[in-house]
C-alpha positions as CSV (number, residue, x, y, z in Angstrom):
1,X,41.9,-21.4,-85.8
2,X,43.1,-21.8,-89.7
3,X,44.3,-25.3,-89.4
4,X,44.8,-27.3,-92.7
5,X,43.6,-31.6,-91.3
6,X,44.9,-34.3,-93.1
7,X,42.0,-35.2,-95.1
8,X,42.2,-31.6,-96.5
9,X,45.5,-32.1,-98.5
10,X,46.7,-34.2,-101.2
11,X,49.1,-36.8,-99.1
12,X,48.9,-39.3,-101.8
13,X,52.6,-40.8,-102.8
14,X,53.9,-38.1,-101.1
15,X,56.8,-38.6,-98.3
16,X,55.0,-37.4,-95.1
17,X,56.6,-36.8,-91.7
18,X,54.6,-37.1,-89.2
19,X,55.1,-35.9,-85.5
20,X,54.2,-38.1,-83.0
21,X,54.6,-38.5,-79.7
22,X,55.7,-41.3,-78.2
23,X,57.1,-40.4,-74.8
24,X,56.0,-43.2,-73.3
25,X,57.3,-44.8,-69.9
26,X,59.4,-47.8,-70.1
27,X,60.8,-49.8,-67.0
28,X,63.9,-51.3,-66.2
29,X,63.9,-53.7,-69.0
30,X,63.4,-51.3,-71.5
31,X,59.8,-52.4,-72.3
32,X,57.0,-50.0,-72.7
33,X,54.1,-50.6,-69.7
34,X,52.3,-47.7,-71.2
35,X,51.7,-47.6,-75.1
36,X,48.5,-45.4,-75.1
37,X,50.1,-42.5,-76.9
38,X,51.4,-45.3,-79.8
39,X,47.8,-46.7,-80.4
40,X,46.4,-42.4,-80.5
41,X,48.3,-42.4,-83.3
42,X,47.1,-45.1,-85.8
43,X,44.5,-43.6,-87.4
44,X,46.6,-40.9,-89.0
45,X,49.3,-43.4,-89.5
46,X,47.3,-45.7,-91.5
47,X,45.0,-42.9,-93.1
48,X,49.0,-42.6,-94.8
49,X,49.6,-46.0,-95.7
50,X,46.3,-45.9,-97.8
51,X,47.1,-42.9,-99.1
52,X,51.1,-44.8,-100.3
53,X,52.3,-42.1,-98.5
54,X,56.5,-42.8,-97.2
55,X,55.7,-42.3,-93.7
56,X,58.7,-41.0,-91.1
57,X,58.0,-40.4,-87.5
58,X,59.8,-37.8,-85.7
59,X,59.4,-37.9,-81.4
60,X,61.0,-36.8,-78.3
61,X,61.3,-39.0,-74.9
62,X,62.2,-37.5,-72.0
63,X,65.0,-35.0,-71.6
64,X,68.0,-36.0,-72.7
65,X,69.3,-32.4,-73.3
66,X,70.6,-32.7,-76.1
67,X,72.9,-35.8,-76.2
68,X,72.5,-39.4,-77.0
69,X,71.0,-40.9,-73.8
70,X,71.0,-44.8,-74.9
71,X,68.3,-45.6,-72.2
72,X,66.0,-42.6,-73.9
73,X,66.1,-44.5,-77.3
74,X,63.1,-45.3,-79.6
75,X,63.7,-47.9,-80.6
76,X,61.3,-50.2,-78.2
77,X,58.7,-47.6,-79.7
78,X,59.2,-48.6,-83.1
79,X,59.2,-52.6,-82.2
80,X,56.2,-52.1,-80.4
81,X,54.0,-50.0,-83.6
82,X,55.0,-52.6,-85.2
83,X,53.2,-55.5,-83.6
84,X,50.5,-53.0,-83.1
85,X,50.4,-52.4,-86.5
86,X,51.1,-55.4,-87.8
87,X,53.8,-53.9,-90.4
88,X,57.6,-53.9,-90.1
89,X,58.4,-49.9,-88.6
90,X,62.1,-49.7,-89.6
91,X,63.9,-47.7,-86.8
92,X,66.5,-45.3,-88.2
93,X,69.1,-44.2,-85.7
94,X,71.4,-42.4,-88.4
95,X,72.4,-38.4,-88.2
96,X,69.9,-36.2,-90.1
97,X,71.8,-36.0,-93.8
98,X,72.4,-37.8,-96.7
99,X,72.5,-41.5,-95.6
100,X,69.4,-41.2,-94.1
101,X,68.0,-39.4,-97.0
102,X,69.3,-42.6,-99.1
103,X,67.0,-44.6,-96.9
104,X,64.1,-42.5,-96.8
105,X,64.2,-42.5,-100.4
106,X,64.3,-46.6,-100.8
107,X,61.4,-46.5,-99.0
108,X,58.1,-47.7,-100.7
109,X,55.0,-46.4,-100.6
110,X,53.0,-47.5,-97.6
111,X,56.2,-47.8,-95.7
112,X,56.9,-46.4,-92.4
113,X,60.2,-45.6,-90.9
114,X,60.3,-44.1,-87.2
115,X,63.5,-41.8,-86.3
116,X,65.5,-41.7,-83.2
117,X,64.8,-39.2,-80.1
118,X,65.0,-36.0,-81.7
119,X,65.9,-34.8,-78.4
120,X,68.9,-35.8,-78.7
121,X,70.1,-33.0,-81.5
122,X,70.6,-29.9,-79.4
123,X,68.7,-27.8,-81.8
124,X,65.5,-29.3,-80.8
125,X,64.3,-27.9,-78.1
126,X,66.1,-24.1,-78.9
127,X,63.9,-24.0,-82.0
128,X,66.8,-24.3,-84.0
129,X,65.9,-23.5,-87.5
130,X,69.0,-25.6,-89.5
131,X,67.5,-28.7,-87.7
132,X,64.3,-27.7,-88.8
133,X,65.4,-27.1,-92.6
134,X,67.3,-30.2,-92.1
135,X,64.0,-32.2,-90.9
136,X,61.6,-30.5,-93.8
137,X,64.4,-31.5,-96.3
138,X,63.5,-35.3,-95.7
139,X,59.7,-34.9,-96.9
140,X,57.3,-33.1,-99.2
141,X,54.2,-32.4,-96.4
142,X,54.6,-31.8,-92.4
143,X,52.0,-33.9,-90.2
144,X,51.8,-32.8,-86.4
145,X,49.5,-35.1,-84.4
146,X,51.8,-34.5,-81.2
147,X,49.2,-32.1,-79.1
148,X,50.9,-33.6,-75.6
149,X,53.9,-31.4,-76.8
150,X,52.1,-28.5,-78.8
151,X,52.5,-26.1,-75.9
152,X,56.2,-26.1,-76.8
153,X,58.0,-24.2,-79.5
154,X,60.8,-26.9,-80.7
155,X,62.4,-27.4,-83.8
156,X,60.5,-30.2,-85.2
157,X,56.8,-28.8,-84.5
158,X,57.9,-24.9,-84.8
159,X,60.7,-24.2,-87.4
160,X,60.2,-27.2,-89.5
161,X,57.2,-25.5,-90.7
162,X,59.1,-22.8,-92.3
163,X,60.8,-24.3,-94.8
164,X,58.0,-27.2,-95.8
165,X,55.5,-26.4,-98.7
166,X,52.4,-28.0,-96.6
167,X,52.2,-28.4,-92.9
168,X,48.8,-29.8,-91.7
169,X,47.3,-31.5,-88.2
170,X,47.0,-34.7,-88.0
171,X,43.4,-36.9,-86.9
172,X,44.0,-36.6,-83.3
173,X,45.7,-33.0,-83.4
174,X,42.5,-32.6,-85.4
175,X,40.5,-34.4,-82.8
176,X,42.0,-32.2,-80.1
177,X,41.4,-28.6,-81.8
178,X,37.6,-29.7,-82.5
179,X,36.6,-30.8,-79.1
180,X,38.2,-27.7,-77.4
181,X,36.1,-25.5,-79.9
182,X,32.4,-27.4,-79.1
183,X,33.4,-26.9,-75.4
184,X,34.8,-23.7,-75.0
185,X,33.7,-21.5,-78.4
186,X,30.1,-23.0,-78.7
187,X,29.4,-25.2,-76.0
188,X,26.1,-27.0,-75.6
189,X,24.7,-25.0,-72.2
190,X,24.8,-25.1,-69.0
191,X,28.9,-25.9,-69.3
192,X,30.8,-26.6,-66.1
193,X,34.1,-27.0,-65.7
194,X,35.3,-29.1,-62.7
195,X,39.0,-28.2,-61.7
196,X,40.9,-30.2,-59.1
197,X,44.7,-31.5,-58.1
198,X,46.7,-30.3,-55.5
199,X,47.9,-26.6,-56.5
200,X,45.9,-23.4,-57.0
201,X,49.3,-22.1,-59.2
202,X,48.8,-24.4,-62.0
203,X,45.3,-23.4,-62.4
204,X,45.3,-19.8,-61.6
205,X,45.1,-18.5,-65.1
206,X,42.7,-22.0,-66.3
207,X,40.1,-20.2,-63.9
208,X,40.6,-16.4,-64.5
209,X,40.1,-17.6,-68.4
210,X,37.0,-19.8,-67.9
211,X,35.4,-17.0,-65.9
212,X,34.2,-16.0,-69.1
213,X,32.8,-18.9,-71.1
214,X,31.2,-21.2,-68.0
215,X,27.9,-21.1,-66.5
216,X,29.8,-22.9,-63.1
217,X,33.2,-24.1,-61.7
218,X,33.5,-26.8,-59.3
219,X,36.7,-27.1,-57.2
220,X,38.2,-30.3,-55.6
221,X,41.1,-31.4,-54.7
222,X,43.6,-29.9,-52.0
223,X,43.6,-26.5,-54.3
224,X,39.7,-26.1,-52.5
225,X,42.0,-25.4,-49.3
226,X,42.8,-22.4,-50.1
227,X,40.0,-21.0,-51.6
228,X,38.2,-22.2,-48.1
229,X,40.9,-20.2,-46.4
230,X,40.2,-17.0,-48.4
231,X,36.8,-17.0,-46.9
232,X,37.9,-17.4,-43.9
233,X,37.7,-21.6,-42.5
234,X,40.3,-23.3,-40.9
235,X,41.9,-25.9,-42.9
236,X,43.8,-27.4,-40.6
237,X,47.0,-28.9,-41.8
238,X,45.6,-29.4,-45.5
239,X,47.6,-28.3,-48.1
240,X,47.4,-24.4,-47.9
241,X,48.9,-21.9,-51.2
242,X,49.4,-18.7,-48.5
243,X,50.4,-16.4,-51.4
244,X,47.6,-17.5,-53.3
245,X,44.9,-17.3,-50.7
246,X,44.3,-13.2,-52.0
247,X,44.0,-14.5,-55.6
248,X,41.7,-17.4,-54.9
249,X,39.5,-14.5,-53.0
250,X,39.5,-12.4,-55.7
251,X,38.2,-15.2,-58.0
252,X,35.7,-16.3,-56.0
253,X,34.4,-12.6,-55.9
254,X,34.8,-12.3,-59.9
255,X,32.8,-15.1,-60.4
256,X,30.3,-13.5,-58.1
257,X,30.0,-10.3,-60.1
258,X,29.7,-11.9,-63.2
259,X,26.8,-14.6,-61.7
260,X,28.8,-17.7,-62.2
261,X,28.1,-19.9,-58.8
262,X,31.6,-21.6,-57.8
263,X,31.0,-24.7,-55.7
264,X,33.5,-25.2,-53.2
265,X,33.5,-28.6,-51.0
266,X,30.6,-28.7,-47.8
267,X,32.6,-31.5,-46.3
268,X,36.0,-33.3,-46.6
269,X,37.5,-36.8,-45.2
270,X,40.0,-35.7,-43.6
271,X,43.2,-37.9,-41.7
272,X,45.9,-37.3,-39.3
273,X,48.9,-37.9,-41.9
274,X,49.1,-37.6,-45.4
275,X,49.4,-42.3,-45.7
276,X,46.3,-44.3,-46.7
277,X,46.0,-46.3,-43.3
278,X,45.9,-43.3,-41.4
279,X,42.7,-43.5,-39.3
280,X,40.1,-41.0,-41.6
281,X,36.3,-39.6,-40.8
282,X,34.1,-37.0,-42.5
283,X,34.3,-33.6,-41.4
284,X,32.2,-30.2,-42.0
285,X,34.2,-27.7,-44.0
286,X,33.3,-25.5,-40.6
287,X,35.1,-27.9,-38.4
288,X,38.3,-29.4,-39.8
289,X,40.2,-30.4,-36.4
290,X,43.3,-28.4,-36.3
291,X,45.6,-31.5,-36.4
292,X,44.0,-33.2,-39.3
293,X,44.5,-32.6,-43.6
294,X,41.8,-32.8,-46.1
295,X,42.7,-35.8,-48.7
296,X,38.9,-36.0,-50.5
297,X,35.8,-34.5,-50.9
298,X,33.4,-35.9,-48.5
299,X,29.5,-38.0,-49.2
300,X,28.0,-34.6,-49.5
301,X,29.9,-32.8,-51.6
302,X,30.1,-35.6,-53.9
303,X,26.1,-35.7,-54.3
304,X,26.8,-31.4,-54.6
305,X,28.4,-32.0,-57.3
306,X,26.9,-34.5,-59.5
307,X,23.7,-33.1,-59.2
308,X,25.1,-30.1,-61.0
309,X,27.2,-32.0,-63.5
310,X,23.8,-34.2,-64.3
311,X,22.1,-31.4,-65.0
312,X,24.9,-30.1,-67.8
313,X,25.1,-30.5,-71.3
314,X,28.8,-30.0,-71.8
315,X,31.7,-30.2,-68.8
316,X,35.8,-30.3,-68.8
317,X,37.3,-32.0,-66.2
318,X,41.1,-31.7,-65.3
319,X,42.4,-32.4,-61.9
320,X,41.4,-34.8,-59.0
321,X,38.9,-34.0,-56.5
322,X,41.9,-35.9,-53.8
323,X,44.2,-37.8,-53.3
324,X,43.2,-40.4,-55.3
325,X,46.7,-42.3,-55.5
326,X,45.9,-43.9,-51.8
327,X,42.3,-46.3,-52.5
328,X,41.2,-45.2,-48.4
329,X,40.7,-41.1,-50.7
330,X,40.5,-42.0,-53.8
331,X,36.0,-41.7,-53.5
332,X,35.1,-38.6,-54.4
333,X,37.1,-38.8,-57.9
334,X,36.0,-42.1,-58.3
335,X,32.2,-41.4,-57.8
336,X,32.9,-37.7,-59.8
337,X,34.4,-39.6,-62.9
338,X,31.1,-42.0,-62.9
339,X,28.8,-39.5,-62.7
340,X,30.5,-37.6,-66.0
341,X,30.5,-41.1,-67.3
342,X,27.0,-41.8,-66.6
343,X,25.8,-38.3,-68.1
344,X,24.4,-37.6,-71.0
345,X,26.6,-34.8,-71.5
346,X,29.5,-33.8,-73.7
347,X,32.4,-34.6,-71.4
348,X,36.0,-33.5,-72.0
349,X,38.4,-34.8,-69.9
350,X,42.4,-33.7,-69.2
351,X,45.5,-33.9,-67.2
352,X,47.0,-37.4,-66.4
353,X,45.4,-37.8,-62.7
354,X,41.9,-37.3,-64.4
355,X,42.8,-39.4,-66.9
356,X,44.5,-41.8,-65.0
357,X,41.1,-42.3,-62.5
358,X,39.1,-43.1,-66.1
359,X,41.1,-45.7,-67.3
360,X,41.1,-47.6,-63.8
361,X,37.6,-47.4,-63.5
362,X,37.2,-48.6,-67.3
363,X,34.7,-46.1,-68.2
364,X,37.1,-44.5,-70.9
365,X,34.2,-45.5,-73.7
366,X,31.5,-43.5,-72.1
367,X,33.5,-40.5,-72.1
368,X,33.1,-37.9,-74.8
369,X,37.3,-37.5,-75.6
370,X,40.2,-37.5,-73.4
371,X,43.0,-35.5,-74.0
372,X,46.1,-36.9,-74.9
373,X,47.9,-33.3,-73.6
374,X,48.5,-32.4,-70.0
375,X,50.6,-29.2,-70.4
376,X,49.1,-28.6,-73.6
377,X,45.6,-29.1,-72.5
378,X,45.8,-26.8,-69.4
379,X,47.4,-23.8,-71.8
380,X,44.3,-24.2,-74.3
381,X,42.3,-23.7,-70.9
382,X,44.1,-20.7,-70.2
383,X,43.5,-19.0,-73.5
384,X,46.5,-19.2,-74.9
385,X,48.0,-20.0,-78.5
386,X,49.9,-23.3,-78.7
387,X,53.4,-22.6,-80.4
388,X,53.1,-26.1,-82.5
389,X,49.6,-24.9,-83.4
390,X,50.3,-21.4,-84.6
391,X,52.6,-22.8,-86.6
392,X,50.1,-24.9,-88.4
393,X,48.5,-21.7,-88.6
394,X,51.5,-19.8,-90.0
């Protein structure tokens, strides 16, 4: 990757725009119960207001398709960077044009400004290129630090880049491009990727592509159904992907050419219905009862699998080893997410269940970086290029 970082350009008394993103969840009230994606932002933020740069934040929330939504509004975003911050964050709710540009331009150096949902211009999310000459028109350098939304191709991480002079990544972007390389273009060895959640689909191409860069795969979660099917156990009523069960074979025998040992669960808790007071026991893989579903890896397969990730020097971690949501299955990611903790490994961890399971255990220090991209994250996995990145690129 030819990606220009902040601290590689001249941003000093220059009008930055920075995109951010803030699609955060707010509840009835209109009050933000999640502001992690705010707070990943502040180092690039005020990396600009040291430099005096004139600081305007472009983001998205949610999917308001192109028309003012007044419950999708940024505005609780900018009041709460503010007390983050400790700094007034004007919120500008005006059409892209000249009065805005009149406000931008009073701006003083150090000053920060966020804009509202620039989902709701149309143009956004069909690349539009007059939105993005109209967004590149407000500022002299182009600042993505948005990697949550880098695996789409919108106008104000795609076209805006076009018609800037300087387009760079910001510190987390920057973050998020340098972890990826140390774990997946020159890893520490043995790396081990441990891929989980409920559907083989989302992670077909995430395991064909790591075939070739890991020394082992673990997989958990209700996903391990079907590859347990393709060799022929009876899952029960666990979560099954029939038209997958041929590909999941024909992984499991790629990775056996190739040498690369897949470890698949040796025993499950299984329950009668998918609800956390439903009566559970530990079962064999052999002998899931017919009437029962697999919701978590089992004791053994939890000590199977941290013996290998102990003995790792690098592993990425996306997807739950069950269903974690219910605290009666919620074990074997629990203990998984300790043991990557507890490691002395360089641990990479992604997807919002995974993530989710770090935070409530509190362990999110003793983790090497978390990923701040779901999508975005899974697509690097899968080899491919990030729109919002090539751009950068471009």
């Amino acid at each position: 990757m030819t990606v220009k970082y902040i601290d590689q350009i001249d941003i000093k008394n220059k009008r930055v725009i920075i995109r951010v993103d803030y699609n955060v969840p707010y509840n009835s009230s209109m009050e933000i119960t999640d502001d992690t994606r705010i707070r990943s932002t502040l180092r690039t933020i005020n990396y600009c207001v040291k430099m005096r740069s004139k600081i305007i934040l472009i983001s998205h929330l949610g999917r308001p398709k192109g028309k003012i939504v007044p419950e999708m509004t940024l505005k609780p975003a900018a009041q709460r960077l503010s007390r983050i911050i400790k700094k007034e964050v004007r919120f500008f709710n005006d059409e892209i044009g000249e009065g805005l540009q009149n406000k931008i331009d009073r701006l003083n150096p150090g000053d920060i400004c966020l804009l509202e949902n620039i989902r709701f211009y149309p143009g956004e999310e069909k690349n539009d290129d007059d939105l993005g000459k109209k967004l590149a028109s407000l500022a002299d350098v182009y600042i993505n630090d948005a990697f949550a939304a880098a695996h789409r191709g919108h106008a104000s991480n795609d076209a805006i880049t076009k018609f800037i002079k300087t387009s760079c990544a910001g510190f987390l972007l920057k973050d998020e491009i340098e972890f990826f390389k140390k774990a997946l273009e020159n890893p520490e060895k043995p790396l081990g990727a441990v891929i989980g959640g409920a559907k083989v689909s989302t992670k077909l191409n995430v395991l064909e592509n790591i075939l070739n860069k890991v020394d082992y795969i673990i997989i958990g979660g209700a996903m391990a159904f079907t590859f347990l099917k393709s060799k022929g156990y009876d899952t029960g009523k666990s979560l099954i992907e029939e038209d997958l069960i041929t590909s999941a074979g024909e992984i499991l025998h790629k990775a056996s050419k190739k040498n690369i040992p897949v470890y698949l669960p040796v025993d499950i808790v299984a329950a009668s219905e998918f609800k956390n007071e439903s009566p559970a026991k530990v079962v064999p893989v052999e002998n899931i009862p017919k009437d029962m579903i697999g919701l978590d890896i089992g004791p053994e397969t939890i000590n199977l699998f941290s013996e290998k990730i102990k003995n790792s020097k690098t592993v990425i971690w996306n997807g739950p080893m069950g269903a974690f949501e219910m605290p009666r299955f919620a074990e074997g990611t629990n203990e998984l997410a300790k043991t990557i903790a507890g490691s002395r490994c360089l641990s990479i961890v992604g997807g919002g269940d995974s993530v989710t399971a770090i935070n409530q255990l509190g362990i999110a220090d003793k983790i090497s970086y978390i990923s701040t991209g779901g999508g975005a994250f899974l697509e690097l996995l899968e080899g491919k290029k990030l729109p919002a990145i090539k751009a950068l690129e471009r």
